[in-house]
N, C-alpha and C positions, 0 to 999 in steps of 0.2 A: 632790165636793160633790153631795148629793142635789139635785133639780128639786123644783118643787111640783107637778110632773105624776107623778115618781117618788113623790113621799109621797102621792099619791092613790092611785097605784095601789099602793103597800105596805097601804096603808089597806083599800083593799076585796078584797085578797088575805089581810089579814087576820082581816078580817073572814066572808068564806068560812068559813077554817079554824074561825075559831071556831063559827059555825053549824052547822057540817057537826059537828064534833066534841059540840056538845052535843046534837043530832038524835039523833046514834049515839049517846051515850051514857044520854040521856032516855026517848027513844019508838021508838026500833030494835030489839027483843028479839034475839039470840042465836037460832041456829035454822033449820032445812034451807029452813025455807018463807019465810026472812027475806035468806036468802044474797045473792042480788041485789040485794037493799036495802042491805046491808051491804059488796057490793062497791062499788058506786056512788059510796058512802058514800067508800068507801075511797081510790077514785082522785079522787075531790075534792077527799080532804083533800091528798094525792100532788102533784095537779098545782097548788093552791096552795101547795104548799112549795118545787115547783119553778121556778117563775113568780118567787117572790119572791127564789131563788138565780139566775136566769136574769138578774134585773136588777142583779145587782151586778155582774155581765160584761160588757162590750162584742162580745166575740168572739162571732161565727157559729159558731163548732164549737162552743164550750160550749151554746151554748142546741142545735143538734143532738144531744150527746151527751146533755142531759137529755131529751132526746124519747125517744130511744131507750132508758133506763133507764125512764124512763115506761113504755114500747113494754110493752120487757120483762117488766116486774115483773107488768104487768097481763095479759099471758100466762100468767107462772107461776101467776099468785091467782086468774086466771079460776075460777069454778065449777062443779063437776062438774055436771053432770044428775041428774035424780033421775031 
C-alpha cells in the first residue's frame, strides 16, 4: 500500500520529469553549444525515473545499484569537449 508521503513524492518526481522533458523538448535546441544543456537535461529526467523505481523497493542494494546505473550511464553520455 502506497503512503500519502509516497504519493507526494511520486507526485513531484513526476512532475520533474515532466518539466524537464518539455524544457528539452520546447526551448533546448539540438547542438554542440547546447550539449550540456541537454545532458543536464538528461540526467534529470534519469534520476527521476530512477527515484520513482527506487521507491517501489525497500531494499538498500536496490536503491545502490540504481545509483550506480545512474553513476554509469552518466559517464558514458558525458560530453566531449569542443
Amino acid at each position: 500500500m502506497v503512503s500519502d508521503q509516497q504519493n507526494k513524492w511520486y507526485f513531484v518526481l513526476t512532475l520533474v520529469y515532466g518539466i524537464a522533458v518539455l524544457v528539452d523538448w520546447l526551448l533546448v535546441p539540438d547542438g554542440s553549444e547546447w550539449q550540456w544543456v541537454n545532458f543536464g537535461l538528461g540526467q534529470l529526467k534519469l534520476a527521476a525515473v530512477l527515484g520513482m523505481a527506487a521507491m517501489w523497493s525497500r531494499h538498500r542494494w536496490v536503491h545502490a545499484l540504481l545509483v550506480v546505473v545512474w553513476v554509469g550511464l552518466a559517464v558514458i553520455g558525458w560530453p566531449r569537449s569542443l
